[in-house]
Z-matrix of the N, CA and C atoms (Angstrom, degrees):
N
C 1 1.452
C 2 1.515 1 108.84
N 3 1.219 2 118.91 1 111.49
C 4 1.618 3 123.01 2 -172.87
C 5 2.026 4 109.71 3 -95.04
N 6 1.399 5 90.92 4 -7.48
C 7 1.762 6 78.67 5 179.43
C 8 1.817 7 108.23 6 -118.42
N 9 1.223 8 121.51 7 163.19
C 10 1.026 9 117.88 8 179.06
C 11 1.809 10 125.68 9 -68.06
N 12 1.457 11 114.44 10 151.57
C 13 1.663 12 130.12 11 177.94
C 14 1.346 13 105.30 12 -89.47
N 15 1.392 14 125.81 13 129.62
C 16 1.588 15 131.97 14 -177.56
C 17 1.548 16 86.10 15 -127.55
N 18 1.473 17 116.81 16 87.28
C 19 1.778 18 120.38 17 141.78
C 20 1.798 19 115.14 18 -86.93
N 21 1.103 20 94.70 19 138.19
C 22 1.587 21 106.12 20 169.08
C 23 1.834 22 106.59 21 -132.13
N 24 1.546 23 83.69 22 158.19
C 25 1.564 24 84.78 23 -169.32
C 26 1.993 25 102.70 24 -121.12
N 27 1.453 26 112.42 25 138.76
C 28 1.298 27 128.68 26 -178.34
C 29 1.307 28 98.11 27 -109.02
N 30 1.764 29 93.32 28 161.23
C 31 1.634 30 106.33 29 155.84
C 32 1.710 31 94.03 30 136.73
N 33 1.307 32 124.98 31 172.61
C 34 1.361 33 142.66 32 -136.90
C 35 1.739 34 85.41 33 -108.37
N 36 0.938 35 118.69 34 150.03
C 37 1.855 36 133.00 35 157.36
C 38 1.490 37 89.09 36 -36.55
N 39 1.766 38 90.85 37 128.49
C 40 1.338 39 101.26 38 166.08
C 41 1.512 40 113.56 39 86.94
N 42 0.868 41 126.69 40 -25.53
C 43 1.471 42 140.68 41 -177.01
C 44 1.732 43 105.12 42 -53.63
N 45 1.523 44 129.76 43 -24.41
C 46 1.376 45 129.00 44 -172.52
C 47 1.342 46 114.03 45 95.36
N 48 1.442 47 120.00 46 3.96
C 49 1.800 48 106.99 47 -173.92
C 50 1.776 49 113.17 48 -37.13
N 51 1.514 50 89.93 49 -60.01
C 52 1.648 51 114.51 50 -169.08
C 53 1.553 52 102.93 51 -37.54
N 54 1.553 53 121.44 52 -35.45
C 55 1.028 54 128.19 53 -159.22
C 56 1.522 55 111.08 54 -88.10
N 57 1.230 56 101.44 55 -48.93
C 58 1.597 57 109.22 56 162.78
C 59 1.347 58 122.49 57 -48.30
N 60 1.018 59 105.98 58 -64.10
C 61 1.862 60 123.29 59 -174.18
C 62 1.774 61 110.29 60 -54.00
N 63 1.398 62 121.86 61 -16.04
C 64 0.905 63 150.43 62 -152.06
C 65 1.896 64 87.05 63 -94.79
N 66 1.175 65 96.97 64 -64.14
C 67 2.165 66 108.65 65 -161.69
C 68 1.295 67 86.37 66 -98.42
N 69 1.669 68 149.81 67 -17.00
C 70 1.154 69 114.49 68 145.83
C 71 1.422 70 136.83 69 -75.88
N 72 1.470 71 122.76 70 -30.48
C 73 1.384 72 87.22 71 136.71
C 74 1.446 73 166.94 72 -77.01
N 75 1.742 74 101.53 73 -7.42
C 76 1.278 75 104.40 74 159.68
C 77 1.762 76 130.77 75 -57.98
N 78 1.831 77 84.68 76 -10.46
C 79 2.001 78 85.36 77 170.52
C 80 1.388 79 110.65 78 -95.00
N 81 1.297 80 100.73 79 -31.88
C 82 1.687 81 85.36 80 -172.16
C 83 1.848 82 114.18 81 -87.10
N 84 1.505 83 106.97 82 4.03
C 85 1.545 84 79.09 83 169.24
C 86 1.334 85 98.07 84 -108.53
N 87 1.120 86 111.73 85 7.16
C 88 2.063 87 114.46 86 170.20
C 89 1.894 88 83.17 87 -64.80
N 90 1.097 89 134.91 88 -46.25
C 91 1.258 90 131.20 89 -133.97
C 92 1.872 91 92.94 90 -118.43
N 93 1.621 92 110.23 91 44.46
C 94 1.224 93 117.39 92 -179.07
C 95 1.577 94 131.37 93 34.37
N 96 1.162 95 111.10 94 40.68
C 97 1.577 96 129.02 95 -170.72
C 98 2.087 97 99.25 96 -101.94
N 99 0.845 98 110.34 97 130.04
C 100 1.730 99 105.46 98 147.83
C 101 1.437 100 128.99 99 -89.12
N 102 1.285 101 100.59 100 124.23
C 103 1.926 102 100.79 101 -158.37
C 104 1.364 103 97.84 102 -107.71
N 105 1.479 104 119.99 103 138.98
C 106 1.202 105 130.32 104 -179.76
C 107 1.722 106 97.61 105 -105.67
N 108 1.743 107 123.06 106 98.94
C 109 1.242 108 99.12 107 175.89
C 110 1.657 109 110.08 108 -99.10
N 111 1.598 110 111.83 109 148.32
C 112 1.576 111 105.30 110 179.06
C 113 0.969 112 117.22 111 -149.41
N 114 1.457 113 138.31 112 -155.27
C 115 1.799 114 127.48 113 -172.86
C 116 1.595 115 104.42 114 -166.75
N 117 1.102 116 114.86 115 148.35
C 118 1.705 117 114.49 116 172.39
C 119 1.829 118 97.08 117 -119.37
N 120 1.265 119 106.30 118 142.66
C 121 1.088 120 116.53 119 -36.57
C 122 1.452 121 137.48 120 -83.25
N 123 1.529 122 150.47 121 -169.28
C 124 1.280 123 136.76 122 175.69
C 125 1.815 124 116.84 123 110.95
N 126 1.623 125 95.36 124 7.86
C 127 1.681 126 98.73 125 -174.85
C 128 1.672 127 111.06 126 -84.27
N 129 1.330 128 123.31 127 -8.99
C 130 1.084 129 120.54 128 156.24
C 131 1.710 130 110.47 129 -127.34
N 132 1.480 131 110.61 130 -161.79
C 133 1.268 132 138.00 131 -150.43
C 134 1.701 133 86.73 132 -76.89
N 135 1.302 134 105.54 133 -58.03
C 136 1.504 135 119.77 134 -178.61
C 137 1.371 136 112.55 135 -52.75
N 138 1.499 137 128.54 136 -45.85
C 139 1.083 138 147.94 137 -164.79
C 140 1.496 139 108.11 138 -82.28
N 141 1.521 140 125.71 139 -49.66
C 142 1.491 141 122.83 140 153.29
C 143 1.803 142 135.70 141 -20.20
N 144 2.145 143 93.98 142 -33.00
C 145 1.414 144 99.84 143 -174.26
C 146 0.941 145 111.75 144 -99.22
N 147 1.769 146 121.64 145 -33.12
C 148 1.378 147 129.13 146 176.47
C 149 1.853 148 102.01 147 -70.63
N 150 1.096 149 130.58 148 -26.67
C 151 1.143 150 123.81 149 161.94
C 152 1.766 151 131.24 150 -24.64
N 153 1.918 152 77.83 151 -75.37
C 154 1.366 153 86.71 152 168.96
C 155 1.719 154 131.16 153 -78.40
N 156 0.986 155 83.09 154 8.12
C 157 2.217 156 91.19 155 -179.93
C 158 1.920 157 91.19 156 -96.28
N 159 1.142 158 124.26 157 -45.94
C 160 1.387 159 133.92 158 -173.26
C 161 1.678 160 96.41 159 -79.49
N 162 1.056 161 159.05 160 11.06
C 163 1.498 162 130.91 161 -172.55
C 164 1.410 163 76.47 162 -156.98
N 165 1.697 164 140.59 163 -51.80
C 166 1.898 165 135.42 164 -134.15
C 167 1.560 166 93.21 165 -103.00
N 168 1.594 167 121.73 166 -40.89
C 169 1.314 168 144.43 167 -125.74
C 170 1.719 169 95.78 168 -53.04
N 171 0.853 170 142.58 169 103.95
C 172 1.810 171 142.84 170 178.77
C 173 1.651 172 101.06 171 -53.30
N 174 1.416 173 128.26 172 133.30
C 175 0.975 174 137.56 173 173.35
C 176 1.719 175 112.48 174 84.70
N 177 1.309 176 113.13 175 -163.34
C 178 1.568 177 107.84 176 -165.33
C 179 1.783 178 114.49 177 -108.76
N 180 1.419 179 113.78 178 142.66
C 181 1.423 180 108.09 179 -163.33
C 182 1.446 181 90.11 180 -124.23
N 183 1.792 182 114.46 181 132.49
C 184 1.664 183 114.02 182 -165.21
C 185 1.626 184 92.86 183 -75.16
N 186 1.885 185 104.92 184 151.38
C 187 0.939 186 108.82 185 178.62
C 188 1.498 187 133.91 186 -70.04
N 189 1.689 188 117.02 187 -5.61
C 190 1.302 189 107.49 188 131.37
C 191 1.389 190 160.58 189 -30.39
N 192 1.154 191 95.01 190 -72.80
C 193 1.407 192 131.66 191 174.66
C 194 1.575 193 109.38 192 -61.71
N 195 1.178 194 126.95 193 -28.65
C 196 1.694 195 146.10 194 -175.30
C 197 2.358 196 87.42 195 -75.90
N 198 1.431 197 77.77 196 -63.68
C 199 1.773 198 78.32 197 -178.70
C 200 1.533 199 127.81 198 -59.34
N 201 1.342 200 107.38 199 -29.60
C 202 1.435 201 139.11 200 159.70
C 203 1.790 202 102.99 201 -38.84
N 204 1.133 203 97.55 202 -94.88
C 205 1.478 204 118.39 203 166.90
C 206 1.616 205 108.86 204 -24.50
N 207 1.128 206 117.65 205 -41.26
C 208 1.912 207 100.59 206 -163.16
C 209 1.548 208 84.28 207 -105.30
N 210 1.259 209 144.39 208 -18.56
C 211 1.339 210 141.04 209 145.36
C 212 1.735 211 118.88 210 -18.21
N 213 1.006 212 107.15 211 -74.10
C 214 1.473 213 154.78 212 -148.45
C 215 1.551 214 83.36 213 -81.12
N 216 1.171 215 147.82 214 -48.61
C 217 1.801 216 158.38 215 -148.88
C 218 1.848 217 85.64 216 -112.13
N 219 1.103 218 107.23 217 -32.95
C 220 1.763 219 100.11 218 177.86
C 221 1.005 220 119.50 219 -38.45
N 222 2.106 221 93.84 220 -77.43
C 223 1.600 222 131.51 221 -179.08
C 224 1.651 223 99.79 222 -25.47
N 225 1.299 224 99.04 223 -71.41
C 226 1.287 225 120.39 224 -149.90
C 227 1.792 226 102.30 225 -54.43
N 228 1.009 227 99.42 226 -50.83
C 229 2.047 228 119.43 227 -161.08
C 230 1.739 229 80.00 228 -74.16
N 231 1.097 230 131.60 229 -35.27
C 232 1.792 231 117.84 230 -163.70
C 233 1.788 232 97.24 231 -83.57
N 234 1.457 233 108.52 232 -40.75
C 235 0.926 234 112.82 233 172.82
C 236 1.725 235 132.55 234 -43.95
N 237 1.267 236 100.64 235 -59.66
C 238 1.628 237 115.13 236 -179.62
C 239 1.527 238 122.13 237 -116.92
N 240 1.168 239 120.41 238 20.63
C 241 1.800 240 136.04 239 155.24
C 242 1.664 241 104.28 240 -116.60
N 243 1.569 242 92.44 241 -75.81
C 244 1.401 243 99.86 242 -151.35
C 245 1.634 244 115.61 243 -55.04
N 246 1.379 245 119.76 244 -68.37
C 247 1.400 246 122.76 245 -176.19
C 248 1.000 247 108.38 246 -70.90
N 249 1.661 248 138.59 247 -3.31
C 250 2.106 249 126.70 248 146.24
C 251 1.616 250 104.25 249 -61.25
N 252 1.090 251 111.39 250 -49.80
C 253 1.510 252 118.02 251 -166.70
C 254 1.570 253 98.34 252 -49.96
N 255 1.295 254 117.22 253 -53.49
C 256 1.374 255 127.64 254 -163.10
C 257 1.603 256 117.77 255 -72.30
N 258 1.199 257 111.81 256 -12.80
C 259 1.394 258 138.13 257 -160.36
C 260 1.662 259 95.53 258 -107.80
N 261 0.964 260 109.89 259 -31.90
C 262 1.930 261 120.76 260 -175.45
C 263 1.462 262 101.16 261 -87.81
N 264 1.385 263 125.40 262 -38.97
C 265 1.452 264 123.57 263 173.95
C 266 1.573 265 118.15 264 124.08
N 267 1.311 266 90.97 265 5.58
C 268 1.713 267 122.91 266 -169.97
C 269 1.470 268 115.56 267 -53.60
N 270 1.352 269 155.75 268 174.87
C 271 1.230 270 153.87 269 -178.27
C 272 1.872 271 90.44 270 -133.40
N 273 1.259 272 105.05 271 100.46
C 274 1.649 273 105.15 272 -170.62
C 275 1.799 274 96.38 273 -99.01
N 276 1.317 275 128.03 274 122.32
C 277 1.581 276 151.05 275 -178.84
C 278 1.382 277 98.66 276 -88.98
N 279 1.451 278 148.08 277 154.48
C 280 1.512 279 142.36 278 -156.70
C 281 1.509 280 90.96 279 165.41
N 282 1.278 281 80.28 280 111.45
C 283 1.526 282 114.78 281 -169.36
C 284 2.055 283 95.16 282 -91.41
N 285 1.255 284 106.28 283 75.15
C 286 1.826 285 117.98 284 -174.56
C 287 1.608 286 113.72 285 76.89
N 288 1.219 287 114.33 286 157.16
C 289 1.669 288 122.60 287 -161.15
C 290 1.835 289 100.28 288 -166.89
N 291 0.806 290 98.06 289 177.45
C 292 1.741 291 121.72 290 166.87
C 293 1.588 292 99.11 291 -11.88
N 294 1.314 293 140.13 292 -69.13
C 295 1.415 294 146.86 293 -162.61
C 296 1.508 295 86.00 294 -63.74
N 297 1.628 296 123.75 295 -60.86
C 298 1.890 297 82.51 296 -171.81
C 299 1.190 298 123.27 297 -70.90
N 300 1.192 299 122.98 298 8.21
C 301 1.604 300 117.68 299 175.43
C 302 1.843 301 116.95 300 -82.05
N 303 1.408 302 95.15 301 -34.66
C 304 1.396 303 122.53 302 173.41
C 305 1.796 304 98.97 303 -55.43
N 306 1.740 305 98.90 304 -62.60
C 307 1.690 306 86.00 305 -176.28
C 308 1.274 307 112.82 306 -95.06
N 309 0.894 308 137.87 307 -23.24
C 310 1.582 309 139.52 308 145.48
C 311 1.667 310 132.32 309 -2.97
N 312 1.518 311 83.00 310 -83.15
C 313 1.459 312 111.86 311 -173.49
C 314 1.769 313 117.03 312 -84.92
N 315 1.715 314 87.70 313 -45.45
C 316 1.299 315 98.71 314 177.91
C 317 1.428 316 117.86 315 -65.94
N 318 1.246 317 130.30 316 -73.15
C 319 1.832 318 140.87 317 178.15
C 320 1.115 319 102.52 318 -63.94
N 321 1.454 320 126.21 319 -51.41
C 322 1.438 321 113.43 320 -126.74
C 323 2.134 322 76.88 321 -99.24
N 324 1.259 323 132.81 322 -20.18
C 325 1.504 324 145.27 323 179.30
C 326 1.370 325 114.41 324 -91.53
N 327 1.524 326 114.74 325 -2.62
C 328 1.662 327 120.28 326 -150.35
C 329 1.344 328 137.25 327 31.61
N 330 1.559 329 111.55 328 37.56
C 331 1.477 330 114.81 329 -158.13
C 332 1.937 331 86.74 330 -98.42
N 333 1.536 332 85.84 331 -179.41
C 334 1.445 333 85.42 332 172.54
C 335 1.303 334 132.66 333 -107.00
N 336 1.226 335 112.13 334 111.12
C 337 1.838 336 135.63 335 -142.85
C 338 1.812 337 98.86 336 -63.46
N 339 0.785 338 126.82 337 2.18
C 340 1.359 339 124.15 338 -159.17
C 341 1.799 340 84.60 339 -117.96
N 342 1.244 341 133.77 340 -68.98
C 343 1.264 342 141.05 341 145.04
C 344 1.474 343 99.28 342 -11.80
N 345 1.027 344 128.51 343 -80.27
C 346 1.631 345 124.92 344 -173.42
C 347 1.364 346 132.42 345 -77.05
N 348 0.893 347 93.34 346 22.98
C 349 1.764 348 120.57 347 164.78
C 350 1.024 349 110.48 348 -93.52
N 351 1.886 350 101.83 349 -75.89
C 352 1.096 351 113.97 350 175.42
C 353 1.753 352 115.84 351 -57.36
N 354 1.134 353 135.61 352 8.74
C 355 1.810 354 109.00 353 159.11
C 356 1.358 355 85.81 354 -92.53
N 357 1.531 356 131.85 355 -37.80
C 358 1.552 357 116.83 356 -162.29
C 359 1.527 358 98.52 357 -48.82
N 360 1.486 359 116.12 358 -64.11
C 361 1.555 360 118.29 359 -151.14
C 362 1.589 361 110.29 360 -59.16
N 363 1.189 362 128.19 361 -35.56
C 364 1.458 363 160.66 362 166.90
C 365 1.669 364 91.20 363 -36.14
N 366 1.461 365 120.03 364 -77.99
C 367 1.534 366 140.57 365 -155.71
C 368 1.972 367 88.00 366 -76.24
N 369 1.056 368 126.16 367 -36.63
C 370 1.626 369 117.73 368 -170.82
C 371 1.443 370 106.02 369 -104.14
N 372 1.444 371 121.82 370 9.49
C 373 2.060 372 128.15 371 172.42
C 374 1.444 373 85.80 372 68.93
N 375 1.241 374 138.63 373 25.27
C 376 1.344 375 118.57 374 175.02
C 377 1.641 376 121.60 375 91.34
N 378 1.522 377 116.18 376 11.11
C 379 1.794 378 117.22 377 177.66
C 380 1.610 379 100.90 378 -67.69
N 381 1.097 380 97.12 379 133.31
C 382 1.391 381 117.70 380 161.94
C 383 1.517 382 126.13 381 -144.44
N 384 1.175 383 108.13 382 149.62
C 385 1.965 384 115.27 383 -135.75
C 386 1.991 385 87.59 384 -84.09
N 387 0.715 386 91.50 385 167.17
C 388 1.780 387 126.09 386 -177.21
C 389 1.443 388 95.76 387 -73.54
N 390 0.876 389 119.05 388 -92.24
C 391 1.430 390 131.47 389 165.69
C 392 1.707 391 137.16 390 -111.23
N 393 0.966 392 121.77 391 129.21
C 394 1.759 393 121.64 392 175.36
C 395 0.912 394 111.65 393 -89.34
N 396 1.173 395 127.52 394 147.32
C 397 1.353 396 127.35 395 166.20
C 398 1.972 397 123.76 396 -139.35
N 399 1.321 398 95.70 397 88.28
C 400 1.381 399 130.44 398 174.36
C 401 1.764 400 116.18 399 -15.97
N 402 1.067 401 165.36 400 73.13
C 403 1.528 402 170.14 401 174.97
C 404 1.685 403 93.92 402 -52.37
N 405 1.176 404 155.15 403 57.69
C 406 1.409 405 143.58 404 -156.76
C 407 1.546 406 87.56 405 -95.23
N 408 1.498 407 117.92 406 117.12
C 409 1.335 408 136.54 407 166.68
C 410 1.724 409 98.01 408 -131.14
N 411 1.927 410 110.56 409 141.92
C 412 1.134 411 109.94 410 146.59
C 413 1.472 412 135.20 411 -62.93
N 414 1.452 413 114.55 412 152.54
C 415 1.322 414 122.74 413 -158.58
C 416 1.722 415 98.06 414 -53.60
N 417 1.728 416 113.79 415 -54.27
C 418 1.432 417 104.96 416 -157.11
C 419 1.624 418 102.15 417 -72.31
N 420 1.120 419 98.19 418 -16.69
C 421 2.181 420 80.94 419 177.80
C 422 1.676 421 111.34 420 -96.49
N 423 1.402 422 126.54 421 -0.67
C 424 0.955 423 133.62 422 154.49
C 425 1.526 424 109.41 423 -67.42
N 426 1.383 425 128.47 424 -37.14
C 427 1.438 426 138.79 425 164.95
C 428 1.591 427 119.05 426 -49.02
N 429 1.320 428 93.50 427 -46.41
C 430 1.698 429 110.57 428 -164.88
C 431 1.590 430 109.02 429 -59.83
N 432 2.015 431 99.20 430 -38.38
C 433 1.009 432 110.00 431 -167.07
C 434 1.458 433 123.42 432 -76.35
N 435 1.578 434 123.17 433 -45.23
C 436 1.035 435 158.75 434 163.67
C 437 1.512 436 87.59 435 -48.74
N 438 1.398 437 148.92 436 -32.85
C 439 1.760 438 139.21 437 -157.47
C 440 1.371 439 77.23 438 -84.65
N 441 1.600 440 134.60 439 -67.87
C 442 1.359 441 146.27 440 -128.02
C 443 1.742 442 96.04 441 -73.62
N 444 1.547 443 104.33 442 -24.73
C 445 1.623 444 95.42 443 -148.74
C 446 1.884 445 94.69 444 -113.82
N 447 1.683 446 124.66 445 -33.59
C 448 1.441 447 115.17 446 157.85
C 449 1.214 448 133.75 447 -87.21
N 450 0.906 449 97.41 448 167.14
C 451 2.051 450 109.56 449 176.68
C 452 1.592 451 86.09 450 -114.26
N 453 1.530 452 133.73 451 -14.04
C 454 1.324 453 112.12 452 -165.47
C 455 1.141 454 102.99 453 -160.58
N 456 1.566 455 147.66 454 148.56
C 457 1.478 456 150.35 455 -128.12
C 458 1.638 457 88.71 456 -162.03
N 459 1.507 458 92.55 457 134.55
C 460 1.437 459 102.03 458 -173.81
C 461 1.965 460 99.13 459 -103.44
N 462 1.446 461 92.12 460 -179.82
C 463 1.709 462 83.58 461 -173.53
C 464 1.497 463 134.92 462 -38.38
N 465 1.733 464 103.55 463 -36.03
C 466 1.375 465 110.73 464 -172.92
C 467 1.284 466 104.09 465 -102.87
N 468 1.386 467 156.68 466 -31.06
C 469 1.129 468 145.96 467 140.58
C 470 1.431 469 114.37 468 -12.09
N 471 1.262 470 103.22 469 -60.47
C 472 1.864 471 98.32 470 -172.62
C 473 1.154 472 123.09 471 -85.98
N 474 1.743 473 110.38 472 5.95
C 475 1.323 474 81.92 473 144.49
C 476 1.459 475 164.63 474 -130.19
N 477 1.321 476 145.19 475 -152.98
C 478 1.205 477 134.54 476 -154.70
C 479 1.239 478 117.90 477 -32.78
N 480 1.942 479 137.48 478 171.41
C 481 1.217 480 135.43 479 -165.39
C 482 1.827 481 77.04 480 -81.49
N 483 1.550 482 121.22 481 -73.47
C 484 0.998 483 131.06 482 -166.79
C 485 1.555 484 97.78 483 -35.93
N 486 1.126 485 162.34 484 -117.37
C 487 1.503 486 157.71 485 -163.68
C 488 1.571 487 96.55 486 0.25
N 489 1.780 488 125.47 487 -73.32
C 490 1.163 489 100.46 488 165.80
C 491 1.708 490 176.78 489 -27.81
N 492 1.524 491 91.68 490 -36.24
C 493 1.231 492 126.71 491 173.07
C 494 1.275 493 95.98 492 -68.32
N 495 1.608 494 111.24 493 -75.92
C 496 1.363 495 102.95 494 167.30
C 497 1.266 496 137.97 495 9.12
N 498 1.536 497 109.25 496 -72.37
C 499 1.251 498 128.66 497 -135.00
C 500 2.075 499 71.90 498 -85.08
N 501 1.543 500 98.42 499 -57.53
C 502 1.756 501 101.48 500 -166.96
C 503 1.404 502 112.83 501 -33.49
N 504 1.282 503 102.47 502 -51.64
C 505 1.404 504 117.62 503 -178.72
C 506 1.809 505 124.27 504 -42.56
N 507 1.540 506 96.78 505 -37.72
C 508 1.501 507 111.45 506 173.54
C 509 1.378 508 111.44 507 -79.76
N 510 1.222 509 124.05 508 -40.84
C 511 1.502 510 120.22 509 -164.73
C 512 1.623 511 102.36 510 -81.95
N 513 1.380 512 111.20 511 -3.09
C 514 1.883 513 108.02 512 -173.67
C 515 1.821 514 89.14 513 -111.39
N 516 1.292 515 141.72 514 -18.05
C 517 1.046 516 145.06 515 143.98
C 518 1.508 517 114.59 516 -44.92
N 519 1.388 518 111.71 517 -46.89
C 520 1.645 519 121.70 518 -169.83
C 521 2.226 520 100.56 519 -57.58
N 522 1.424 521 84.33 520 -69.00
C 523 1.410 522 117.98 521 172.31
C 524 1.356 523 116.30 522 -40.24
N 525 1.529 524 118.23 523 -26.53
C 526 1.401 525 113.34 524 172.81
C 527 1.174 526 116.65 525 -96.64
N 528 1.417 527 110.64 526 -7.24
C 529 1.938 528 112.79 527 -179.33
C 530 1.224 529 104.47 528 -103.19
N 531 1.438 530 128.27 529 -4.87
C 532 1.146 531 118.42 530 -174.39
C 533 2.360 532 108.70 531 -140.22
N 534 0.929 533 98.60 532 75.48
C 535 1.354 534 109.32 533 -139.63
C 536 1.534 535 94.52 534 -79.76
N 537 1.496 536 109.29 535 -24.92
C 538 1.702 537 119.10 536 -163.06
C 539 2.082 538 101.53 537 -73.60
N 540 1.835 539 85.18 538 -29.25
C 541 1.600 540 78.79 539 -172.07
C 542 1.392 541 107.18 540 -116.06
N 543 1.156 542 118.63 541 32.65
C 544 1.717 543 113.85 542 171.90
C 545 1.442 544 86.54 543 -122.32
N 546 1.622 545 109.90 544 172.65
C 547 0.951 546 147.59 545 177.77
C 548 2.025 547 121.33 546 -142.86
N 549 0.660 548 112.93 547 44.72
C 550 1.637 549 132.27 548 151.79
C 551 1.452 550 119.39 549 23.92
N 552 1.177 551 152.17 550 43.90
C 553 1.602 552 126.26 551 -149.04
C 554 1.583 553 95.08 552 -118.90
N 555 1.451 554 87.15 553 148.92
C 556 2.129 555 95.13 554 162.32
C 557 1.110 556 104.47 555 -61.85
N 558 1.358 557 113.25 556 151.37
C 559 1.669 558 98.12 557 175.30
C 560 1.710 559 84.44 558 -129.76
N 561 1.207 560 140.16 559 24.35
C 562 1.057 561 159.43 560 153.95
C 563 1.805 562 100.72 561 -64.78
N 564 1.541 563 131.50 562 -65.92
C 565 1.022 564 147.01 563 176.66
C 566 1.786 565 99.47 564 -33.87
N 567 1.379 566 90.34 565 152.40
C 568 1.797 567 97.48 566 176.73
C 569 1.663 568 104.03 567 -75.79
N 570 1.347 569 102.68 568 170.27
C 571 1.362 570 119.16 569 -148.67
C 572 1.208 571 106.25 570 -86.64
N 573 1.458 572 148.03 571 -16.42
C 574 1.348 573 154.21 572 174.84
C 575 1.501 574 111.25 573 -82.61
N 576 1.608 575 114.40 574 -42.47
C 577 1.078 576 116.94 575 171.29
C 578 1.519 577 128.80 576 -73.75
N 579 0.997 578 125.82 577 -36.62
C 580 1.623 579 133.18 578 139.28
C 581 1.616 580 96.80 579 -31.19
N 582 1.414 581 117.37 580 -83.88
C 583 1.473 582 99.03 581 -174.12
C 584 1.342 583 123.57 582 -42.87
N 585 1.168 584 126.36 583 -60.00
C 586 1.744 585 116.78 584 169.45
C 587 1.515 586 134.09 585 -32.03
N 588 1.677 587 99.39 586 -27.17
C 589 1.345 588 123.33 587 -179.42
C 590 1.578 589 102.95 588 -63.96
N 591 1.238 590 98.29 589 -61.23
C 592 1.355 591 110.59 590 -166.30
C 593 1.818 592 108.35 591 -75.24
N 594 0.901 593 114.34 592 -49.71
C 595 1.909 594 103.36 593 162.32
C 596 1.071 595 130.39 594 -34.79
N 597 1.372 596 123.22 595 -51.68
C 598 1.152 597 137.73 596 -179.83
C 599 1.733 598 109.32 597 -62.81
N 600 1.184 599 115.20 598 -51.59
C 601 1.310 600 125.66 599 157.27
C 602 1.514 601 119.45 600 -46.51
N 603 1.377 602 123.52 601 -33.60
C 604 1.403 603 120.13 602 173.23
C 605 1.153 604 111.45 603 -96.84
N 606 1.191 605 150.59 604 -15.24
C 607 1.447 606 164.68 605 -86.79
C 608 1.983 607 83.26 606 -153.47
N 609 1.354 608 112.32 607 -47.18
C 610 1.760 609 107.58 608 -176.87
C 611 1.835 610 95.77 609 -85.42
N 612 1.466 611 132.43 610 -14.03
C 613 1.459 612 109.73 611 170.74
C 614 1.451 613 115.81 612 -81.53
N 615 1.562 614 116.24 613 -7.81
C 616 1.394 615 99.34 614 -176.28
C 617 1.391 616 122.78 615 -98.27
């Protein structure tokens, strides 16, 4: 395979991305790959600050302007990681993309998801990932999990179950219209087996 792999990973707080993204690349550079791992937002210098204004920010940020913001950290992060990486031949890992903004901003913000795509696709010339791969956990054990593991809840964590669902609701909507490039998993299932899930699934792009 001479050109680069763009996986990104979905799913609700708590869902395990971090965890996944983590043992898939520990397979693929077992399996002589160079892995670009990264995250929206916070994958660059730029992205570190809008991070914390989007997740730390004290007080309330309009739900525009919130979509604005992870827009704006897109451009930039697709710009100067992602599409070099991809251009080098790299296997780039992306810890969320475009779909959480879709369920994010869109459902879980009530904006209009089609609108918030479209600034994503607009701000990235149109990149879209190779494959997704979906973390689908219910809201309250996504809760349970997130209790066990913070002392402290960033903007979108805290809030409501209902905002959540939401959001689930969109990203398994996303996943059903676009079936060739998601990848679906319990994230309920133990943690090795999810990984197997997902290899095997990457294992036919390379």
């Amino acid at each position: 395979m001479s050109g680069g792999l763009f996986i990104t990973l979905e799913g609700g707080d708590g869902s395990g991305k971090t965890t996944q993204a983590e043992l898939l690349g520990a397979w693929l550079t077992e399996a002589a790959r160079t892995v670009v791992r990264t995250r929206e937002p916070g994958g660059t210098d730029v992205g570190v600050e809008v991070r914390e204004i989007v997740l730390h920010h004290r007080g309330d940020i309009a739900p525009r302007a919130e979509a604005l913001l992870y827009a704006a950290d897109r451009a930039h992060h697709v710009a100067t990681v992602v599409r070099p990486a991809l251009d080098r031949g790299d296997v780039v890992i992306q810890d969320r993309y475009i779909d959480s903004s879709v369920a994010y901003q869109g459902a879980g913000r009530v904006l209009d998801p089609t609108a918030v795509r479209g600034l994503s696709e607009w701000a990235t010339e149109g990149l879209r990932p190779d494959l997704t791969i979906l973390l689908d956990l219910d809201a309250r054990s996504a809760r349970a999990r997130l209790d066990d593991a913070r002392t402290r809840y960033d903007r979108l964590e805290a809030e409501a179950s209902e905002f959540h669902e939401r959001v689930r609701g969109a990203y398994l909507e996303l996943a059903a219209a676009e079936p060739d490039r998601f990848l679906v998993v319990d994230a309920s299932r133990p943690v090795d087996e999810i990984a197997g899930a997902i290899r095997d699934r990457v294992a036919g792009l390379l």
